[in-house]
N, C-alpha and C positions, 0 to 999 in steps of 0.2 A: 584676534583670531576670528573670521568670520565662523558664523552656525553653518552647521552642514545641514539639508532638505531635512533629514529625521528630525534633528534640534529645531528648526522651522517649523517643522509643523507640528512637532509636541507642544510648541510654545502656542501656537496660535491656538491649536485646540484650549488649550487651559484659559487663554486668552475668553474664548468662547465660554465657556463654562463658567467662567466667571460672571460673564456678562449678564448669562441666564440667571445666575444665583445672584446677581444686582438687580436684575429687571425683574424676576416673576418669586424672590424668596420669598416675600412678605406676603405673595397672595395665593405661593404654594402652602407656607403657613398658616395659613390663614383658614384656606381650603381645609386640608388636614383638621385643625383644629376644631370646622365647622364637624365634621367629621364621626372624632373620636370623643368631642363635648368633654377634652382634661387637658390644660394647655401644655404641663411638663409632659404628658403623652406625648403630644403632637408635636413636640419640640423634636425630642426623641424619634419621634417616627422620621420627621424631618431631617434629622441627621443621617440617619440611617437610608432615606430614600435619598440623600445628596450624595455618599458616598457613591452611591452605586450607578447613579447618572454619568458617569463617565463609561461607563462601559456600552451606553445607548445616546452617547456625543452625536454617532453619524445621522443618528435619526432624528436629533432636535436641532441641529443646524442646517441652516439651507433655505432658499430664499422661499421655497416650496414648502416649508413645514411650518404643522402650524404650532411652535411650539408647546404655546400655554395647553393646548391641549391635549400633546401628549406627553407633559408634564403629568394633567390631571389623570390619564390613563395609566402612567405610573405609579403614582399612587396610590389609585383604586387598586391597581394591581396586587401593588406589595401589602397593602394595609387587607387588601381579602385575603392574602396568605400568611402572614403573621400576625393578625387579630381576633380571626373569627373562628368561632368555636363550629364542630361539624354537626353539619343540618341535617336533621334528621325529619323525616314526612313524622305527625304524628306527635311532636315535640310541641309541650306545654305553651314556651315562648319562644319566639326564634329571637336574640339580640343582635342588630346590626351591629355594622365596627361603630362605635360610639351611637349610635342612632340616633338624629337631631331632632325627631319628632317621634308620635306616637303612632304614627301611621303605620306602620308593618305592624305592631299590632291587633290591628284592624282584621286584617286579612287571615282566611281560614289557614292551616300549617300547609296546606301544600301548596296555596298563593305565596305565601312566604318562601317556602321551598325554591318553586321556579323564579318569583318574581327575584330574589336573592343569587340564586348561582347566576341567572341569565344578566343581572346589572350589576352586582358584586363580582362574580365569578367572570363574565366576560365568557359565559360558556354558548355553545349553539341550539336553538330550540331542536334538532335534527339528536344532537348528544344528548342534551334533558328528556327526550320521549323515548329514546333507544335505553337510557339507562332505569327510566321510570316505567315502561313497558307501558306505552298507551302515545294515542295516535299527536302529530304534530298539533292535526288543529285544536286539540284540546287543550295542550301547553299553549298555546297560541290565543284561546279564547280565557283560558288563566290568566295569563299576561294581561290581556286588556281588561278581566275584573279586575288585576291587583291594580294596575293602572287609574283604574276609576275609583275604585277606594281611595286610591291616597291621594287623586285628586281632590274628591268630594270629601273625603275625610268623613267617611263611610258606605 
């Protein structure tokens, strides 16, 4: 019995998906793990972000995407919404998902603040100044101290 177009192309997706999870698991893992700094974590986390890559199949296939990277967008994603605890201006330490260095905390709480939602979070400096009541360029010149901090590593 030949497959019919839906059977076709359920297969070939899966097909796909597979291929991604041969070609980039070990360095989504990897990623991940640099991450959360606890490898059964990032195992776990890894599971948990693979389930859910089928439902954003359309956007990591195609000769136009660039997958690994928005694998990696994936994961920052999920791992800021279910690992990080909420950030508060004014909070003692802020701990990244697994934080791989000591650099954030370097940076004063509201460098943390912004430089955290805006590279964890994936949020807009336009959202962070409207929610924090104070002007763009200020979140902006935030950004590039926290920037330079954790370049300079101080």
């Amino acid at each position: 019995m030949k497959p019919t177009n839906n059977h076709s192309s359920l297969a070939k997706r899966e097909d796909a998906l597979r291929a991604i999870y041969n070609q980039y698991g070990g360095a989504l893992l990897g990623y991940i793990t640099g991450i959360v700094n606890d490898h059964t974590e990032a195992e776990n986390h890894f599971v948990e972000i693979f389930k859910r890559i089928s439902r954003f199949a359309d956007e990591l296939i195609g000769p136009e995407v660039n997958t690994w990277l928005r694998l990696q967008q994936l994961a920052k994603n999920f791992l800021y919404k279910n690992t990080q605890p909420a950030l508060n201006i004014g909070a003692t330490k802020f701990v990244a998902p697994g934080q791989p260095n000591n650099s954030l905390n370097l940076l004063t709480a509201e460098q943390q603040y912004i430089f955290c939602n805006i590279y964890y979070g994936n949020r807009s400096i336009e959202a962070l100044a409207q929610e924090m009541s104070i002007a763009t360029d200020d979140i902006r010149r935030s950004l590039r101290e926290a920037f330079s901090v954790i370049r300079n590593g101080q």
